[in-house]
C-alpha positions in Angstrom: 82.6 17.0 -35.4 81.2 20.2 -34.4 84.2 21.7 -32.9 86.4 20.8 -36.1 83.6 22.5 -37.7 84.1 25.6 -36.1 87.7 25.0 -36.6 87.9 24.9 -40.1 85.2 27.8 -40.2 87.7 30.1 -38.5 90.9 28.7 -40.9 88.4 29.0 -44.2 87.8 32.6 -43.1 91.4 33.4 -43.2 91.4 31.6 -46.3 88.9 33.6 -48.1 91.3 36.9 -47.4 94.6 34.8 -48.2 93.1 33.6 -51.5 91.7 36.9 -52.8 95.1 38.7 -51.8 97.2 36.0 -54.0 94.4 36.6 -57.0 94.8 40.6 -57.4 96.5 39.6 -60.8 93.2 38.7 -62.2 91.5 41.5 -63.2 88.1 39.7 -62.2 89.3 39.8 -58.8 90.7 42.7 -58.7 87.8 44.8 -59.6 84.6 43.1 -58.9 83.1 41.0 -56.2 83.6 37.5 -56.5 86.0 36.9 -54.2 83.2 37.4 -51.5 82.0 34.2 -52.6 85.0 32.3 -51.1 83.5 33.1 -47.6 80.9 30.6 -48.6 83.0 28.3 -47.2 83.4 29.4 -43.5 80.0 30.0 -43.9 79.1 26.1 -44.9 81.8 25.2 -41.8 80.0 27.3 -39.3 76.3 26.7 -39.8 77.4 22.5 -39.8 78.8 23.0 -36.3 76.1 25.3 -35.7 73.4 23.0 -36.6 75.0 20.1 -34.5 75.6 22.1 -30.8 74.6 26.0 -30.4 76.2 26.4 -27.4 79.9 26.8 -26.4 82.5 29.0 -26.7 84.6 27.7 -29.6 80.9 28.3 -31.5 80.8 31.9 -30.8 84.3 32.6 -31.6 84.2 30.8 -34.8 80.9 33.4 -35.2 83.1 36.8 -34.2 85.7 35.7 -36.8 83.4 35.3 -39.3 81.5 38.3 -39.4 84.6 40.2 -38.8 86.3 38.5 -42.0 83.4 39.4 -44.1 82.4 42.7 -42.3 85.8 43.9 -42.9 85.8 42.8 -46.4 82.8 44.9 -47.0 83.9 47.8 -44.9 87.2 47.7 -46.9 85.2 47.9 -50.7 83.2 50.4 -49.4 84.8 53.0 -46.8 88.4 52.0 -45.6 89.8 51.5 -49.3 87.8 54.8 -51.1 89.4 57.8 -52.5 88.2 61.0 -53.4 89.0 64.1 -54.8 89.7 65.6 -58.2 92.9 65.4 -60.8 94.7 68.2 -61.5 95.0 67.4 -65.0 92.1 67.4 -67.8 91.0 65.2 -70.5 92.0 66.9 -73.8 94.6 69.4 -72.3 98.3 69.0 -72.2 99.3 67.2 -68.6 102.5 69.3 -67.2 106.1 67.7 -68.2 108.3 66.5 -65.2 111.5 65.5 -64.5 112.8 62.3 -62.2 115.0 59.5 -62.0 114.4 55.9 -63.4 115.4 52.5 -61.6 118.4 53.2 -63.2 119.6 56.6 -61.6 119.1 58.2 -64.7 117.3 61.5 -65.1 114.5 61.1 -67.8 111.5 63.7 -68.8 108.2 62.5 -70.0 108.5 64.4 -72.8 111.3 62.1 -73.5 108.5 59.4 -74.0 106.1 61.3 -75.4 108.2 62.5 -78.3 108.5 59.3 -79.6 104.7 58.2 -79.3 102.1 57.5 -77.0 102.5 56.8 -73.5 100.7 54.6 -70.7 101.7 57.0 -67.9 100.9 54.7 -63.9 101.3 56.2 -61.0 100.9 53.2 -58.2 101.0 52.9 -54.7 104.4 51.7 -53.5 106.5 48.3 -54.0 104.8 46.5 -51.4 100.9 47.2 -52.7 100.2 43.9 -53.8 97.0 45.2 -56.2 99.4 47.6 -57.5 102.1 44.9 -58.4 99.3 42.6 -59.8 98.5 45.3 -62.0 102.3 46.0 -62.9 103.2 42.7 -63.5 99.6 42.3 -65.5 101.4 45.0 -68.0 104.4 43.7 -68.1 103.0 40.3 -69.6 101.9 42.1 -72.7 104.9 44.6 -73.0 105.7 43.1 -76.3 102.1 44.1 -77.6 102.7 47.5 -76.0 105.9 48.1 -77.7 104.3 47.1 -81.0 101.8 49.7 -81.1 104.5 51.6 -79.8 103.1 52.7 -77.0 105.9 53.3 -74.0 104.8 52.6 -70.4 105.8 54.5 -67.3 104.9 54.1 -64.1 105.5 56.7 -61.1 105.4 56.4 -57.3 107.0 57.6 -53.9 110.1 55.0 -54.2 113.8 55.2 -54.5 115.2 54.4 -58.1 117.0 51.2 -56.1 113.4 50.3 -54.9 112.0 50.4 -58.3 114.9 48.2 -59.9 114.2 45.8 -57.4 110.7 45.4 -59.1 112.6 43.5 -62.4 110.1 45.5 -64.3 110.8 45.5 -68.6 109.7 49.5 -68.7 111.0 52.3 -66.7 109.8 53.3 -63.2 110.8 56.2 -62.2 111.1 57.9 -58.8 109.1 60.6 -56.9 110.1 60.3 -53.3 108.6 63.7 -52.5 105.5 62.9 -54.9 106.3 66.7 -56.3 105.3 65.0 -59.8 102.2 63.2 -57.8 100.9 66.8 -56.4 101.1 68.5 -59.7 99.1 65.9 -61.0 96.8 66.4 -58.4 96.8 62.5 -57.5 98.6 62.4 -53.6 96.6 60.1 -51.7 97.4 61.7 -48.1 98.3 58.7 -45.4 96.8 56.6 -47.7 99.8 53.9 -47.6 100.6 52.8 -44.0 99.9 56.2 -42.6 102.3 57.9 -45.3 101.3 60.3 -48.2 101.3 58.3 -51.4 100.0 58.5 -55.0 96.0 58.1 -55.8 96.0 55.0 -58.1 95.9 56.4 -61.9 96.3 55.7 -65.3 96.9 58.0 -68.0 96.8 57.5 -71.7 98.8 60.2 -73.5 99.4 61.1 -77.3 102.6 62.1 -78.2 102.2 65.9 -77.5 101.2 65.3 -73.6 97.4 65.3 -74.6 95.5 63.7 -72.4 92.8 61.4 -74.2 91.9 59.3 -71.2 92.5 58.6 -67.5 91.3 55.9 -65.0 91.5 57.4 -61.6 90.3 55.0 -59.0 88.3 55.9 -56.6 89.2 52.4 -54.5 92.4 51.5 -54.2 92.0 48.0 -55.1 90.2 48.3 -58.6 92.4 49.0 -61.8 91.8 49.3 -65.4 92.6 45.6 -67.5 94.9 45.3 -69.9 92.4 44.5 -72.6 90.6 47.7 -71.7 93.8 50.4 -72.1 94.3 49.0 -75.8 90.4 49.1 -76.4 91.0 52.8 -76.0 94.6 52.8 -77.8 92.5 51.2 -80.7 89.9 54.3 -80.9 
């Protein structure tokens, strides 16, 4: 009994990271803590085969992984997944107009949005950020409301336009493989995506002249603004 105990402790652990990874669509999730609550679990597993035998080696190791699923949990939240610095752009100030290419290959300007109403301007990580596409894919489940309050997203990162039409995604994504759009911005997260320069997660509400009335810039690369909240603001 003890050493399935430990056993499962060890499995439970990389449950805990496997189940909060698949539930980065849920905003709760996403931003706050509870998913440190699923380590509960290994927890329970560990301290029954702890209680029945002390001693052995499966015991310890079932310990080690533990404290080095939750330690690096914590040390993710905290240190490994921050980022700092200032945007380039203000609140209440016109953000700079750019040029690039949308999954289609087509050149595009935000002013192109912009002139015809607000805009919900995202710049994300890359295709394979899995926080990133929960957020993504969280937008895209209410583009219909979006379009009604005609409001037009966008979302910018370091991709290729035939990277971002493989996301299927019902608004354009346009593509900054030299991130000369995410510099001017003042959002490049340097090696901050598998050792490669990428884009600080961002997201910028625009009115139609380029003002910008609000932006969420994250300073940990898992938290994101919910849905609900972006229209609380587009209803101010």
């Amino acid at each position: 009994m003890k050493r399935a105990s430990f056993v499962l402790s060890m499995v439970a652990t990389a449950g805990a990271w496997a189940t909060d990874t698949a539930l980065l669509d849920s905003p709760a999730f996403r931003n706050g803590w509870w998913s440190l609550l699923f380590f509960l679990l290994p927890l329970g597993f560990l301290a029954l085969g702890w209680t029945a035998d002390r001693k052995g080696k499966l015991g310890a190791a079932a310990a080690i992984v533990f404290l080095l699923g939750v330690g690096g949990y914590v040390l993710y939240r905290t240190v490994l997944g921050r980022v700092s610095g200032s945007p380039a752009v203000e609140v209440g100030r016109k953000v700079p107009d750019f040029e690039l290419k949308d999954q289609d290959g087509k050149s595009v300007e935000l002013s192109d949005f912009t002139g015809k109403g607000r805009v919900v301007l995202v710049f994300f990580r890359g295709t394979g950020c899995p926080i990133c596409r929960g957020q993504l894919r969280e937008i895209a489940g209410r583009i219909r409301d979006f379009e009604t309050s005609r409001v037009q997203v966008v979302a910018v990162s370091r991709l290729t336009p035939e990277q971002a039409r493989s996301m299927e995604l019902p608004f354009p994504v346009l593509a900054d493989p030299e991130l000369e759009v995410t510099k001017k911005y003042g959002l490049l997260h340097e090696k901050g995506y598998l050792f490669r320069d990428t884009a600080r997660p961002a997201t910028l509400l625009l009115d139609p002249d380029r003002i910008l009335r609000r932006i969420w810039m994250e300073s940990e690369i898992r938290t994101r603004p919910p849905v609900t909240e972006i229209f609380e603001e587009l209803r101010k």
